[in-house]
Backbone as CSV, one residue per row, in Angstrom:
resi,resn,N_x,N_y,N_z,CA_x,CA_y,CA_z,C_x,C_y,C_z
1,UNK,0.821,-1.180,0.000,0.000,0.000,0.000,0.882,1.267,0.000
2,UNK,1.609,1.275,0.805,2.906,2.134,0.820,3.392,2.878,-0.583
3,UNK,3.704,1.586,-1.027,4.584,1.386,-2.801,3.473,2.211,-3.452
4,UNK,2.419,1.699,-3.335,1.239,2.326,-4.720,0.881,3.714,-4.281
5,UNK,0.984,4.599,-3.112,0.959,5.606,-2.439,2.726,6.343,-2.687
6,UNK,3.249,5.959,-3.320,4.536,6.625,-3.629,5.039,6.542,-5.066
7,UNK,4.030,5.922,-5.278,4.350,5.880,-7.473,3.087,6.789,-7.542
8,UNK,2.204,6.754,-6.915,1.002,7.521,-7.258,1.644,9.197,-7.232
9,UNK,2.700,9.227,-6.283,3.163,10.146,-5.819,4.370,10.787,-6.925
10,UNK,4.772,9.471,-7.327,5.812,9.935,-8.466,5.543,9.844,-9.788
11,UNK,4.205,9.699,-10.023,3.510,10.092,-11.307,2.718,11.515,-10.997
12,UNK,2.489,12.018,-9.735,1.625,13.335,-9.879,3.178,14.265,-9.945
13,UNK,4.345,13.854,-9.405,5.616,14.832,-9.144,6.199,14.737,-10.894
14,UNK,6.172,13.737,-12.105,6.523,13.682,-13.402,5.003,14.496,-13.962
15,UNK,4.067,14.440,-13.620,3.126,15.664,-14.273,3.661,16.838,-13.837
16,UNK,3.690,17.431,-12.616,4.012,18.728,-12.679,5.184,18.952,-13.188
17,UNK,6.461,18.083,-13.267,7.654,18.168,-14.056,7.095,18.510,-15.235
18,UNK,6.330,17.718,-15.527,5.871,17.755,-17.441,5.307,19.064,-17.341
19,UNK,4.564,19.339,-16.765,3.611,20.474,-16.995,4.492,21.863,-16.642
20,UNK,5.532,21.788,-16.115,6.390,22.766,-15.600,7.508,22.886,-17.276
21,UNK,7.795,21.716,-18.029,8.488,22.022,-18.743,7.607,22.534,-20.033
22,UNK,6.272,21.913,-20.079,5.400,22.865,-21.365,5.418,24.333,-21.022
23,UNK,5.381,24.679,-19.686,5.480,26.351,-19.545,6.345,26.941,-19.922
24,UNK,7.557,26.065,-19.660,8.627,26.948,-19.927,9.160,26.928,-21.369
25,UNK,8.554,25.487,-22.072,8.214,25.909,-23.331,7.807,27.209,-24.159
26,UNK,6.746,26.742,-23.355,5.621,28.029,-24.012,6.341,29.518,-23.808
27,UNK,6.736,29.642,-22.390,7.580,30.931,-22.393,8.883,31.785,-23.279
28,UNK,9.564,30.447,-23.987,10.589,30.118,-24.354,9.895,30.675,-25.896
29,UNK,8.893,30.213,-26.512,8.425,30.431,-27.811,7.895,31.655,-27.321
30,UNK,7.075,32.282,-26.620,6.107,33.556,-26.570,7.627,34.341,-26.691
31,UNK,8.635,34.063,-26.121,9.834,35.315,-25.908,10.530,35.127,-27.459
32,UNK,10.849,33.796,-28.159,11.260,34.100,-29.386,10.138,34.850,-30.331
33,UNK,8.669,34.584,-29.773,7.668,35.875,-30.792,7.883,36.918,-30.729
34,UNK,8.080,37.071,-29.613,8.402,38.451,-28.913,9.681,39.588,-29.531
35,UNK,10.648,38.670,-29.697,11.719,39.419,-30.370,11.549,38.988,-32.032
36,UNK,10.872,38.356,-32.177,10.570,38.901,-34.120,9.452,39.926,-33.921
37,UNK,8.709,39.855,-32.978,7.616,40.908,-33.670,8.510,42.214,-33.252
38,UNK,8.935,42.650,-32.619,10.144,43.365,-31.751,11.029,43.966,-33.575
39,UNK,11.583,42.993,-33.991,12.137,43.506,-35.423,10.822,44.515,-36.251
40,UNK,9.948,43.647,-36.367,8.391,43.893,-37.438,8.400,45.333,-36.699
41,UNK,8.334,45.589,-35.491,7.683,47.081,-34.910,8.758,47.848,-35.289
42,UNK,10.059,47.629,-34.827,10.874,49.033,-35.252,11.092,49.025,-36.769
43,UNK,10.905,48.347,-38.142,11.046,48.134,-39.520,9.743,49.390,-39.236
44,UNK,8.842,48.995,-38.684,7.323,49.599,-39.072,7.919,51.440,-38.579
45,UNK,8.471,51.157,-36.756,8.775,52.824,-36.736,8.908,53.416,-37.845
46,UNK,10.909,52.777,-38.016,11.332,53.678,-39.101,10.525,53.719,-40.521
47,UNK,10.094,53.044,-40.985,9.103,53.327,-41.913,8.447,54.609,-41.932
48,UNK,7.479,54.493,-40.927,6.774,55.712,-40.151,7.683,57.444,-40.124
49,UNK,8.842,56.607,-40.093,9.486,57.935,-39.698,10.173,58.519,-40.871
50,UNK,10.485,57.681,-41.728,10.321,57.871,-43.253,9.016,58.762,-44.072
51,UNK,8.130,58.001,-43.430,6.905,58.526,-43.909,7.019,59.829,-44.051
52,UNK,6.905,60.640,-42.749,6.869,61.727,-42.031,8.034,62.507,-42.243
53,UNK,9.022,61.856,-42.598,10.058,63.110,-43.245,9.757,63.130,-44.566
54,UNK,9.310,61.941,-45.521,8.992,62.518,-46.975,7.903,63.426,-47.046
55,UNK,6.861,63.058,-46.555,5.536,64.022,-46.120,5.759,65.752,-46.072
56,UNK,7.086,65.614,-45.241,7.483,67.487,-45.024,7.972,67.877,-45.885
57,UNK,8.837,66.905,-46.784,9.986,67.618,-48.233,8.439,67.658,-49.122
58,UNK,7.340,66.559,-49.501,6.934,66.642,-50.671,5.519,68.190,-50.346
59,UNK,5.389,68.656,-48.718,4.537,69.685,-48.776,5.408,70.745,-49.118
60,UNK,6.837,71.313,-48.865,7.759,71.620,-49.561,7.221,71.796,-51.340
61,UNK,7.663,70.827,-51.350,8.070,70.290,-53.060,6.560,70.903,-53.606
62,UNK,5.442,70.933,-53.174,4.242,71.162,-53.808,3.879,73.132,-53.457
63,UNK,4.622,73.366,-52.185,4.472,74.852,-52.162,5.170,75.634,-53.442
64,UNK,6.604,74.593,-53.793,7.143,75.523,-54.561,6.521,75.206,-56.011
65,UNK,6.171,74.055,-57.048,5.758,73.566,-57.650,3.920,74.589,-57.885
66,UNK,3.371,75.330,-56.908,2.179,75.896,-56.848,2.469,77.271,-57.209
67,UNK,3.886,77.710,-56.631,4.735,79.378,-56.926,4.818,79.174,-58.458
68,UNK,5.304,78.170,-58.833,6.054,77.723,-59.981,4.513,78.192,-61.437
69,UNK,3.646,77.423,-60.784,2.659,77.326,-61.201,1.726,78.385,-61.749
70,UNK,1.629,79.363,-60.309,1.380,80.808,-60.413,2.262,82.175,-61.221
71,UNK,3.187,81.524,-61.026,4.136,82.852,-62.164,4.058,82.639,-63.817
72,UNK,3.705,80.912,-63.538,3.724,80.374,-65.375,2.457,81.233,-65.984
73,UNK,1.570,81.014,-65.181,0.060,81.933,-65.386,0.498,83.250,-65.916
74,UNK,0.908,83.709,-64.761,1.183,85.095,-65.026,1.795,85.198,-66.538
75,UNK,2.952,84.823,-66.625,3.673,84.822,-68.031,2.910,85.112,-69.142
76,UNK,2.006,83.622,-69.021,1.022,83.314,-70.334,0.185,83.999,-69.983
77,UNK,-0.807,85.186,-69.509,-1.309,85.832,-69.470,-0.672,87.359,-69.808
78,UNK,0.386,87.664,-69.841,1.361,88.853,-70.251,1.613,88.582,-71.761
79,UNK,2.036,87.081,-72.157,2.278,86.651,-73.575,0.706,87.001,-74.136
80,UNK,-0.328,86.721,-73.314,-1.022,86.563,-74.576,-1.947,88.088,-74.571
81,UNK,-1.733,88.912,-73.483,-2.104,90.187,-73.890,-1.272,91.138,-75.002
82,UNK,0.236,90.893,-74.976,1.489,91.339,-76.283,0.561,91.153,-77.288
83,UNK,0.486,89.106,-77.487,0.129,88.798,-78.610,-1.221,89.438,-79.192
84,UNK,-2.134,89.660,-78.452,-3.291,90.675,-78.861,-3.210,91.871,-79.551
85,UNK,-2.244,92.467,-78.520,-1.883,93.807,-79.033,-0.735,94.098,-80.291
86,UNK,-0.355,92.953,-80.710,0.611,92.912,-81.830,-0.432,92.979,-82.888
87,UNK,-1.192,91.597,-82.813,-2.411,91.206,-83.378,-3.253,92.730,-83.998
88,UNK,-3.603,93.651,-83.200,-4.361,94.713,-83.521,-3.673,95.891,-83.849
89,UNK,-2.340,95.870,-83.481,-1.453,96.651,-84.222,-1.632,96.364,-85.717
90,UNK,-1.209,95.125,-86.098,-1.225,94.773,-87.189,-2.331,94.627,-88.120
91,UNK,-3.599,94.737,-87.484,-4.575,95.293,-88.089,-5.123,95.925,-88.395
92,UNK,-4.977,97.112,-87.458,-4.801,98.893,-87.833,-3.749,99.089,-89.180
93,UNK,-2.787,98.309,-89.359,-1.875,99.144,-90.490,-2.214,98.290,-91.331
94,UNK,-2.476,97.012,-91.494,-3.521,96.673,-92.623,-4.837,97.356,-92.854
95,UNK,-5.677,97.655,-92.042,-6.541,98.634,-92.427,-6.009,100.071,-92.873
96,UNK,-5.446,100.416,-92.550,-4.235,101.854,-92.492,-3.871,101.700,-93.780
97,UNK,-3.550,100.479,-94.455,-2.466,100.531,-95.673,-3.706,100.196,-96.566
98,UNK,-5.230,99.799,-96.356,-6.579,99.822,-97.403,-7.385,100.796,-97.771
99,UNK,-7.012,101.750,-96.269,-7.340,103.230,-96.486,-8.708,103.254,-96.301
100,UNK,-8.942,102.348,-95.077,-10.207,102.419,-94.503,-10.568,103.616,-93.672
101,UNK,-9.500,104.247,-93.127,-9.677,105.537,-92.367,-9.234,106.352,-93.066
102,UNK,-9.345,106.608,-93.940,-9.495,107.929,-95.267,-10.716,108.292,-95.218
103,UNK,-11.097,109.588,-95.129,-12.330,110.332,-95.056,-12.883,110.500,-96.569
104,UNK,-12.424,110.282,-97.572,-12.800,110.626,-98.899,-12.961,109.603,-99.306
């Protein structure tokens, strides 16, 4: 009775062994997740932080690209008032040279 009261004893002491080494299993894998996802998060920071510095050059890049934009206007709006006024120059002295503004 003894004997079967001390294997009973050394099969509940090899479960908690067992069950003590799945934990530390398990701990052992949760900590190797732990340091890959650990890589995945700082790849993701700097990413992020990439982000956020291209973000500031390309609002940059679009202020000047909008200046750029606004003076081209201007230009072609100066070109094409010249070109008008060349335009009607040149039609006054064609009329001028038909002698449409001759009073007789």
């Amino acid at each position: 009775e003894e004997l079967g009261r001390l294997m009973a004893q050394a099969d509940e002491v090899k479960q908690i062994s067992q069950g003590v080494r799945e934990i530390l299993q398990m701990f052992q894998e949760m900590a190797a997740l732990v340091d890959a996802q650990q890589e995945t998060v700082d790849n993701v920071c700097h990413h992020v932080a990439s982000a956020k510095e291209y973000t500031g050059e390309a609002v940059i890049e679009l202020k000047t690209a909008l200046a750029y934009q606004i003076s081209a206007r201007k230009k072609m709006l100066v070109c094409a008032i010249i070109i008008v006024i060349v335009l009607i120059v040149i039609i006054l002295a064609i009329l001028a040279a038909a002698g449409v503004f001759n009073k007789n």
